[in-house]
C-alpha positions as CSV (number, residue, x, y, z in Angstrom):
1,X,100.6,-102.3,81.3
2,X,99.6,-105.1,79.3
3,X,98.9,-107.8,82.8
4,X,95.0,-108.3,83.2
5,X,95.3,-109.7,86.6
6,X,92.7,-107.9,88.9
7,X,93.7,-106.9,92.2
8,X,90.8,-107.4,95.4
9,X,89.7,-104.3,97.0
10,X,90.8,-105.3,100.2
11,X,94.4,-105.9,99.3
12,X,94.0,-103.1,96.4
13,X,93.8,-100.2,100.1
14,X,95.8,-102.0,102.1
15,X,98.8,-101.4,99.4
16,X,97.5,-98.0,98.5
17,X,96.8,-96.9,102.7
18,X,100.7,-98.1,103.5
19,X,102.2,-96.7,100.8
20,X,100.5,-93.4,101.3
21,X,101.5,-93.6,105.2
22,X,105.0,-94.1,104.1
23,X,105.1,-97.6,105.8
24,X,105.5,-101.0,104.4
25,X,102.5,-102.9,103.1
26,X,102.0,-106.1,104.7
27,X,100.0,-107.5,101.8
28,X,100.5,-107.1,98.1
29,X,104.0,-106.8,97.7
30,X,104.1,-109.0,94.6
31,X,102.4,-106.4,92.9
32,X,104.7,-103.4,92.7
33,X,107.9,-105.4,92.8
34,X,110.5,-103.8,90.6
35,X,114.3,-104.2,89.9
36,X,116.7,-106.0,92.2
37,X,116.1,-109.7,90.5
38,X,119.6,-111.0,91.5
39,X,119.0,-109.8,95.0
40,X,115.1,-111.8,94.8
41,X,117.2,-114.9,93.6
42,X,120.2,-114.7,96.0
43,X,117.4,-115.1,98.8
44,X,115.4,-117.6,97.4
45,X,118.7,-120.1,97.5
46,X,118.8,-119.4,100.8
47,X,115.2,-120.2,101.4
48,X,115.8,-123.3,100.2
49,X,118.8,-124.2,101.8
50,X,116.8,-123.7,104.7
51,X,114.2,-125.8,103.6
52,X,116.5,-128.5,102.8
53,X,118.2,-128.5,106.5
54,X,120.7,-125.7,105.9
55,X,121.0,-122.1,107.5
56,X,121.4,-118.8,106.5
57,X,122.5,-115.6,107.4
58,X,121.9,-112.0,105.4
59,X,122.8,-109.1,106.4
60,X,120.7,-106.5,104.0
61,X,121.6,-103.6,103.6
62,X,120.5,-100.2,102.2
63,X,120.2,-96.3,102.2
64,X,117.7,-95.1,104.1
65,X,114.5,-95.1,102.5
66,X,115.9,-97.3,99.8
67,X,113.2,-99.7,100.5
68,X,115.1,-102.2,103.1
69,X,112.2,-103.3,104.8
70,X,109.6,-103.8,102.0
71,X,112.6,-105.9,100.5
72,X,112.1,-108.2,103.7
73,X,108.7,-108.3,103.6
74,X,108.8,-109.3,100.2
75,X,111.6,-112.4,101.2
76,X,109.3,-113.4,104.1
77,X,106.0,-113.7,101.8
78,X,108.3,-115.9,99.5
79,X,109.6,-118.2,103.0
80,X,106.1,-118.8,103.8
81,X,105.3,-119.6,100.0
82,X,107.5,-122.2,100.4
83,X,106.5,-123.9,103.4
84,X,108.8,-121.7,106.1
85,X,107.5,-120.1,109.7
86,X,108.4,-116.5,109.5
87,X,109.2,-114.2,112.5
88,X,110.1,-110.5,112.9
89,X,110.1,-107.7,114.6
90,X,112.1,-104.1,114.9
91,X,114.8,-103.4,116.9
92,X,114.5,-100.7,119.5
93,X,115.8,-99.7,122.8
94,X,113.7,-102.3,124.5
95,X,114.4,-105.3,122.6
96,X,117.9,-105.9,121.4
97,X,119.8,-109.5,120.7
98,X,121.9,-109.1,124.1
99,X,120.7,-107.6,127.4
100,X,120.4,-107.9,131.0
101,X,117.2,-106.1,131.5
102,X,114.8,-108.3,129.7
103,X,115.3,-106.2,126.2
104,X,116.8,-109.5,124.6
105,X,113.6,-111.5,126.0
106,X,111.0,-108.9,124.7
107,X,112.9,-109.2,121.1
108,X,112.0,-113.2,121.5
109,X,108.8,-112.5,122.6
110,X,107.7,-109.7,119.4
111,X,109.3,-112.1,117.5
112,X,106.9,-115.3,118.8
113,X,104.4,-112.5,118.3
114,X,105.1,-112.1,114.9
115,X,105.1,-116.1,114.1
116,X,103.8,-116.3,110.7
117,X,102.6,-119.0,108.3
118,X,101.1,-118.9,105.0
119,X,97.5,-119.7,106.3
120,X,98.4,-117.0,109.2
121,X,100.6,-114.3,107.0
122,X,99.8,-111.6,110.2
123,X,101.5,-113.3,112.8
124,X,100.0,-115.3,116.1
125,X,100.8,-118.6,113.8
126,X,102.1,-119.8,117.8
127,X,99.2,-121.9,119.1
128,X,98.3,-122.5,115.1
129,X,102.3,-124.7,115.0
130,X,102.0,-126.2,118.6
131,X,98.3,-127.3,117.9
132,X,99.7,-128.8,114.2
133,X,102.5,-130.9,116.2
134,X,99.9,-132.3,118.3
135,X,97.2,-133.0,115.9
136,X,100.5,-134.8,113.8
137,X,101.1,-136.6,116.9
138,X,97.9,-138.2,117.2
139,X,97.5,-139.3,114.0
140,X,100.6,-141.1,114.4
141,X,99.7,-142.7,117.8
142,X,96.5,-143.9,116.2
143,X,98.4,-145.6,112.9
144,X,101.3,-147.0,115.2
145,X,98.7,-147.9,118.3
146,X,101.2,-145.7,120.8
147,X,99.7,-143.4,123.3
148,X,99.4,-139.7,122.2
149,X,101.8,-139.1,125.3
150,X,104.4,-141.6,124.4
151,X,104.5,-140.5,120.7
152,X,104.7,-136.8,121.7
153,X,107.1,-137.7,124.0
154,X,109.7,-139.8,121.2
155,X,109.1,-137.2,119.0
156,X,110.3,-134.0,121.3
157,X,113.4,-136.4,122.3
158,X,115.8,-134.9,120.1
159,X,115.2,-131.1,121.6
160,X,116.2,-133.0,124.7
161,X,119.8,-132.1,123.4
162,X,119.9,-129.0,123.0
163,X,120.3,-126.3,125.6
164,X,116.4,-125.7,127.1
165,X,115.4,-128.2,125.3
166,X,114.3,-130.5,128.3
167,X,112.0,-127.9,129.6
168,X,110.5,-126.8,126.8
169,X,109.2,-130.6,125.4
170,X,107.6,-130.5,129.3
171,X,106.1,-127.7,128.2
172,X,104.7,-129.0,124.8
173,X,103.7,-131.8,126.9
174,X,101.7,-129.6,129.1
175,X,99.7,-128.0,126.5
176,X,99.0,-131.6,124.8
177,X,97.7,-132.6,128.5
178,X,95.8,-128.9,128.2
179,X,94.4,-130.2,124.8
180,X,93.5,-133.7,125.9
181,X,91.6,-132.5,129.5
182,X,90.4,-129.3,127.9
183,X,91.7,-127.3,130.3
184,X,92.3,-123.9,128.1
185,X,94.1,-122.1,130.8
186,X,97.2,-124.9,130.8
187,X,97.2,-124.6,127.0
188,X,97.2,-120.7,127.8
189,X,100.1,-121.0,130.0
190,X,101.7,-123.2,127.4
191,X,101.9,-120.6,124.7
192,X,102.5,-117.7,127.3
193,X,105.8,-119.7,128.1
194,X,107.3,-120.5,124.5
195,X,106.2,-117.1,123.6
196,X,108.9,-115.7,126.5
197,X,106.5,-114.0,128.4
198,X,106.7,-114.9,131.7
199,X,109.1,-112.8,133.8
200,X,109.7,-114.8,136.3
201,X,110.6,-118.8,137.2
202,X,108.3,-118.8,140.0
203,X,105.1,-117.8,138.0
204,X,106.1,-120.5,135.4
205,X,106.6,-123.4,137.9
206,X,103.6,-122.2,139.6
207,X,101.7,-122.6,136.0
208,X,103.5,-125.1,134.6
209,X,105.6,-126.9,136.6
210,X,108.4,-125.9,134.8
211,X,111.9,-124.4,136.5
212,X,113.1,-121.9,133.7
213,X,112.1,-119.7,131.2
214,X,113.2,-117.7,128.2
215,X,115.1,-115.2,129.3
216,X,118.2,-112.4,128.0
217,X,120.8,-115.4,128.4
218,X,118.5,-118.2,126.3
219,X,117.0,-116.3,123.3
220,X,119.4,-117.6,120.8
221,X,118.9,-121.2,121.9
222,X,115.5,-121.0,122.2
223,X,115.1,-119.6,118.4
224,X,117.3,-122.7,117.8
225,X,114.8,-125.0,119.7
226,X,112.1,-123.3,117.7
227,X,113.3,-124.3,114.4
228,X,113.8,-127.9,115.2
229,X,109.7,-127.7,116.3
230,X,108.2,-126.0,113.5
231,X,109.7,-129.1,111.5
232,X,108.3,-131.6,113.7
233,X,105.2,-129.6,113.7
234,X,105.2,-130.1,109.6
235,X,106.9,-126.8,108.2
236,X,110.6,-127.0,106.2
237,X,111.9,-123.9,108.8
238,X,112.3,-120.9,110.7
239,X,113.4,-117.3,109.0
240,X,114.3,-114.7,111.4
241,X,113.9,-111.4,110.1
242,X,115.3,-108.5,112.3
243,X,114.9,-104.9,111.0
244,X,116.2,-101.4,112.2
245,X,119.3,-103.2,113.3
246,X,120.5,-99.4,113.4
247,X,119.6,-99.1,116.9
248,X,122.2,-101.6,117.9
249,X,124.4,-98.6,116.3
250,X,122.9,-96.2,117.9
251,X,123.7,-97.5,121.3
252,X,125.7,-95.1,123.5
253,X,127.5,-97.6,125.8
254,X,129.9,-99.4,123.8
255,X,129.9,-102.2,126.2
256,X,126.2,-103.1,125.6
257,X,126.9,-102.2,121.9
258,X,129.8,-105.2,121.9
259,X,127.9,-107.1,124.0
260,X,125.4,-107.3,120.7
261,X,127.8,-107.6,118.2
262,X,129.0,-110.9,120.0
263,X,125.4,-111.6,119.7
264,X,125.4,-111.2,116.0
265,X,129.0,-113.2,116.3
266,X,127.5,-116.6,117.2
267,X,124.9,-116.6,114.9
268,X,127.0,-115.9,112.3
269,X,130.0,-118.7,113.1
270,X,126.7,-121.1,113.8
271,X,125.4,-120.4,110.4
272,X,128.6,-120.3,108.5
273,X,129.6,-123.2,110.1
274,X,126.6,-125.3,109.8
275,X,125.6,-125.9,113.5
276,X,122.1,-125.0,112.9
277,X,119.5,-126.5,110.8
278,X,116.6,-125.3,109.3
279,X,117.3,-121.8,110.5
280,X,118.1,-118.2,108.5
281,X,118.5,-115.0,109.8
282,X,117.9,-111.4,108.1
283,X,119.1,-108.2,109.5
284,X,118.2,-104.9,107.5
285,X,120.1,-102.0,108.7
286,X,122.2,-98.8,107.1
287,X,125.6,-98.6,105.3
288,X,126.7,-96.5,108.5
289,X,125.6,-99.9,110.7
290,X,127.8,-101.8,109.1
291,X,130.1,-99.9,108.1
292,X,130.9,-97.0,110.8
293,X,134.6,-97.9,112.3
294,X,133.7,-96.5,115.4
295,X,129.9,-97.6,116.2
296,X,129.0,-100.0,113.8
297,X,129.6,-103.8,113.5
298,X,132.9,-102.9,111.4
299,X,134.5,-101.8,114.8
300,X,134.4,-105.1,116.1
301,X,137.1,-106.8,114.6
302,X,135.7,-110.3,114.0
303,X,132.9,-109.3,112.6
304,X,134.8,-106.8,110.3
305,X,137.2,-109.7,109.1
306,X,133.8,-111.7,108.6
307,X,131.8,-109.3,106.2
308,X,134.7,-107.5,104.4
309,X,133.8,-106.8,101.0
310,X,135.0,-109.6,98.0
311,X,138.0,-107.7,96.8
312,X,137.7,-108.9,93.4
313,X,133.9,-107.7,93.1
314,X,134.9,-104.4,91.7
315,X,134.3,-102.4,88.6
316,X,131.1,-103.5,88.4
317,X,131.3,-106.9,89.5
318,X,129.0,-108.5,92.1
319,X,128.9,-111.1,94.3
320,X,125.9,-111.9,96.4
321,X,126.9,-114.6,97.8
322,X,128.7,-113.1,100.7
323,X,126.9,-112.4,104.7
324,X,125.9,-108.8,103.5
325,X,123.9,-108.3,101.0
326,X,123.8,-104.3,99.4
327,X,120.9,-103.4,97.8
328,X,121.3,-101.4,94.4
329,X,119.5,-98.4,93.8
330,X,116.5,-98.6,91.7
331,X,117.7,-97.1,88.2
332,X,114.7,-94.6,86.7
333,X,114.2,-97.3,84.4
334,X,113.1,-99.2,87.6
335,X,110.9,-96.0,89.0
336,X,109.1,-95.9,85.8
337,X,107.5,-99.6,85.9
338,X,107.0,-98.8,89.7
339,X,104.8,-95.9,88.9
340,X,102.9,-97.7,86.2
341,X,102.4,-100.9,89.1
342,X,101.4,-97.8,91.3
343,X,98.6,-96.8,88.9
344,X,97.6,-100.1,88.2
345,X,97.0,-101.6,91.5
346,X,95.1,-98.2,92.7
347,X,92.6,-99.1,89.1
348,X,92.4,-102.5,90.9
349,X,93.8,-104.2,88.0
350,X,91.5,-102.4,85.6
351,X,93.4,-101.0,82.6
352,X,90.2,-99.0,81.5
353,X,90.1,-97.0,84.4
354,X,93.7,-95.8,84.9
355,X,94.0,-92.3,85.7
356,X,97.2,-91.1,84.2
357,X,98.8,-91.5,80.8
358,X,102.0,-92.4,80.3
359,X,102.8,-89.2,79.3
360,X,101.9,-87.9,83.3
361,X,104.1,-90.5,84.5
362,X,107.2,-89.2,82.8
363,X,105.8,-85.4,83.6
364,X,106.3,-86.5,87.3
365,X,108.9,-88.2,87.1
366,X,111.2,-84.8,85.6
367,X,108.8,-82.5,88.3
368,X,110.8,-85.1,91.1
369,X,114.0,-84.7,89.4
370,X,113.6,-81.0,89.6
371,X,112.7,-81.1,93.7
372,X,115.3,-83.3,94.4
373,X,117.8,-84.5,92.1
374,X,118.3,-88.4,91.3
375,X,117.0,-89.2,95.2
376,X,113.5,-89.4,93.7
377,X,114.3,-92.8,92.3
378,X,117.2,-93.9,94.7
379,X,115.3,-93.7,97.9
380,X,111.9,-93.8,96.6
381,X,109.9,-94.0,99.6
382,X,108.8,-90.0,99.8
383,X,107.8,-89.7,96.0
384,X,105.9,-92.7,96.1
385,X,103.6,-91.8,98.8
386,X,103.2,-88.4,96.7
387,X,102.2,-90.1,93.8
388,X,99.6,-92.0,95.4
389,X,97.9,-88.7,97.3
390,X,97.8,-87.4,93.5
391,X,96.0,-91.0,92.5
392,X,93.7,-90.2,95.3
393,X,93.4,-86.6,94.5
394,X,92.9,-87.4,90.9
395,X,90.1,-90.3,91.6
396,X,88.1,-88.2,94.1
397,X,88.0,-85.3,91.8
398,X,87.3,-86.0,87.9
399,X,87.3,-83.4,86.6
400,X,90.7,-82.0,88.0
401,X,93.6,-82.1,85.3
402,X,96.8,-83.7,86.2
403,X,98.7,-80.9,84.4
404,X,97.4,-78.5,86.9
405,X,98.1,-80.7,90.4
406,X,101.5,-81.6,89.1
407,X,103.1,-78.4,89.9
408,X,101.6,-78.6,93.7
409,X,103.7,-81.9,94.2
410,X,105.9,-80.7,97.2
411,X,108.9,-83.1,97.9
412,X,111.5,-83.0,100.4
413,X,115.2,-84.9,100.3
414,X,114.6,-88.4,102.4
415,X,116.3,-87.2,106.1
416,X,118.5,-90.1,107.5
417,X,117.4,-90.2,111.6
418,X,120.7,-92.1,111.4
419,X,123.0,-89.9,110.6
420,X,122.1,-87.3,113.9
421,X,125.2,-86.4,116.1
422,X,125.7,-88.7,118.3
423,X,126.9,-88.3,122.2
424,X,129.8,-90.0,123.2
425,X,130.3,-93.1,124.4
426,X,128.3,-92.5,127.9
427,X,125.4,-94.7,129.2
428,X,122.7,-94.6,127.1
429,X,119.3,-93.1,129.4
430,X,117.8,-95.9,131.9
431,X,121.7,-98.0,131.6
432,X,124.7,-98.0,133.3
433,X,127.9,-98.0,132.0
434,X,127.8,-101.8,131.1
435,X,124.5,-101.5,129.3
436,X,122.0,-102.7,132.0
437,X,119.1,-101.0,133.1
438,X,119.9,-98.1,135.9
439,X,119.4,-94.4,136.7
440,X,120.3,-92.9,134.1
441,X,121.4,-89.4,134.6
442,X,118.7,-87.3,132.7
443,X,116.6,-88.9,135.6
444,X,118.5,-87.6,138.5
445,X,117.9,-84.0,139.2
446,X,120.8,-83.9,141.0
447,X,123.4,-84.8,138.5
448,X,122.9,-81.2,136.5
449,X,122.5,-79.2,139.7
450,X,124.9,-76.0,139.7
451,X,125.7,-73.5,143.0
């Protein structure tokens, strides 16, 4: 390695204590980047035809293990670099895009959870935007001479328009009044609403006077109204960034499946049609996802006709310039400057006190090729958390030879959850056949009773 740039402790076992748990760092992804350039640049246009009043939508998509989400991590940091709000969350059976059982409004709400900026890369950046609106609002009103209340008020106008819209300026309103009288439980109530978590529309009138709220049917709209704030609040746009979009795959009605992939529809027409400003989307999910002709979003035929493949981007050509986005496999090439990032950022940026040689490197590299094959490199997320227990090994025990502990490096081929049989189309557990919340029959004693 010939960079000098020192890494801080903090973010030095952060990287190291993610990697090792086989998760995705939420700090420090700049420094073990490798390969997949074109990808980095295809995003970053669309980052900043966000930023310029454009929208966006990627599909990204990659083997399992292949290192989908730390690629989305890595294209949020870069959004909030560049003046963006961030949100994201994982799909699961309880929060989906379409619902009738709140499962659509708890994705809102993990996603208003998630809210990031760059001065708040963790997420609860919520009150951090609505409080920058109405600190921007008050420096107007005292250069123009307006009342806070009358500038707030011009300025939310143009959400007016758009569906919600009216109901959630009153509510901006309410926390400025919150802000202005001190009263920190109005403010409280504020946030609780545009974060989606109230269940019901009495408890929100009750709090806020108020006669709807985020719910299943709204969640789109109000990610819409939520772009056109963060830019009066100061920011260039919202990114979206939805992960494990599997589970939309994996669910067994196929009326609550379709039901999502209509979901995924609108967005799509909005964004390719330019009805949205200021507004991207990222989805990460599996070949099968998109792909599968029975389960995936290639059996709904709209969406198929949407995200075919470029027919001309064959024998080696590319074009990323398409809805889905396929991440190439890191070459061994690629695995090789990971490993020496690897070593690096556990020395904390201290060449002096790097562990291994290069000649180790290459020594575990053909010990992984040996276990399993060209997956080591491919879908590197099992050999990389090996290689950092053998840093760790290696650093809490000098005098141990890396010669010796190399042959002790147990791999296993990356198992795709994925790829499990799947039942039938029959309700998934807690829905009925249409996808909404019911009995389901693993709960009913009575539906496997036999004489």
């Amino acid at each position: 390695m010939t960079t000098t740039t020192r890494i801080r402790p903090r973010e030095r076992d952060a990287l190291l204590q993610s990697l090792r748990a086989g998760v995705v760092p939420r700090v420090g992804q700049q420094h073990v980047q490798v390969g997949r350039v074109a990808e980095v640049r295809a995003l970053l246009a669309d980052v900043e035809r966000i930023a310029d009043g454009g929208s966006a939508l990627r599909f990204v998509i990659g083997e399992y293990g292949a290192g989908k989400t730390f690629f989305l991590h890595l294209i949020r940091s870069i959004a909030m670099e560049k003046r963006l709000v961030t949100a994201h969350a994982d799909l699961n059976p309880d929060r989906r895009l379409h619902a009738t059982g709140g499962q659509a409004r708890g994705l809102y709400a993990e996603l208003m959870r998630n809210l990031a900026t760059r001065s708040k890369p963790d997420g609860g950046a919520l009150p951090g935007v609505v409080e920058r609106f109405v600190s921007t609002a008050l420096s107007e009103a005292e250069q123009t001479g307006k009342a806070p209340d009358q500038v707030i008020r011009a300025r939310m106008a143009d959400l007016a328009e758009l569906t919600g819209g009216y109901d959630f300026a009153e509510v901006v309103g309410a926390y400025w009044r919150g802000h202005d009288s001190g009263d920190e439980h109005l403010k409280s109530a504020a946030v609780r609403w545009l974060r989606g978590e109230y269940a019901t529309r009495t408890d929100a009138r009750a709090a806020l006077g108020v006669r709807t709220i985020i719910d299943d049917g709204t969640m789109y709209d109000h990610l819409k109204l939520m772009s056109r704030f963060v830019r009066l609040a100061g920011f260039d746009g919202l990114v979206v960034c939805a992960d494990e979009m599997v589970n939309l795959y994996k669910l067994a009605s196929t009326r609550a499946r379709n039901a999502n992939y209509e979901q995924i529809l609108r967005i799509l027409n909005d964004t390719l049609q330019g009805s949205t400003e200021h507004l991207g989307f990222l989805f990460g999910g599996t070949p099968e996802f998109l792909r599968d002709s029975r389960r995936g979003l290639f059996s709904y035929p709209a969406l198929q006709s949407r995200l075919a493949d470029n027919t001309f981007a064959a024998s080696g050509l590319v074009d990323l310039s398409g809805p889905v986005l396929e991440l190439q496999a890191l070459t061994q090439e690629d695995f090789f400057v990971l490993l020496t990032k690897l070593r690096h950022v556990h020395a904390s940026g201290d060449e002096s006190a790097h562990l291994l040689p290069d000649e180790a490197l290459m020594a575990f590299m053909q010990h992984c090729s040996e276990k399993v094959g060209d997956a080591y490199f491919r879908t590197p997320r099992t050999t990389i958390k090996a290689f950092c227990d053998l840093l760790a090994v290696l650093e809490q025990n000098p005098g141990a030879d890396w010669r010796n502990l190399l042959g002790s490096v147990t791999l296993a081929p990356e198992q795709n959850p994925d790829l499990a049989p799947l039942d039938d189309d029959a309700p998934a557990s807690g829905d009925s056949p249409d996808g909404t919340p019911g009995t389901s029959a693993a709960d009913d004693d009575f539906t496997t009773f036999r004489l």
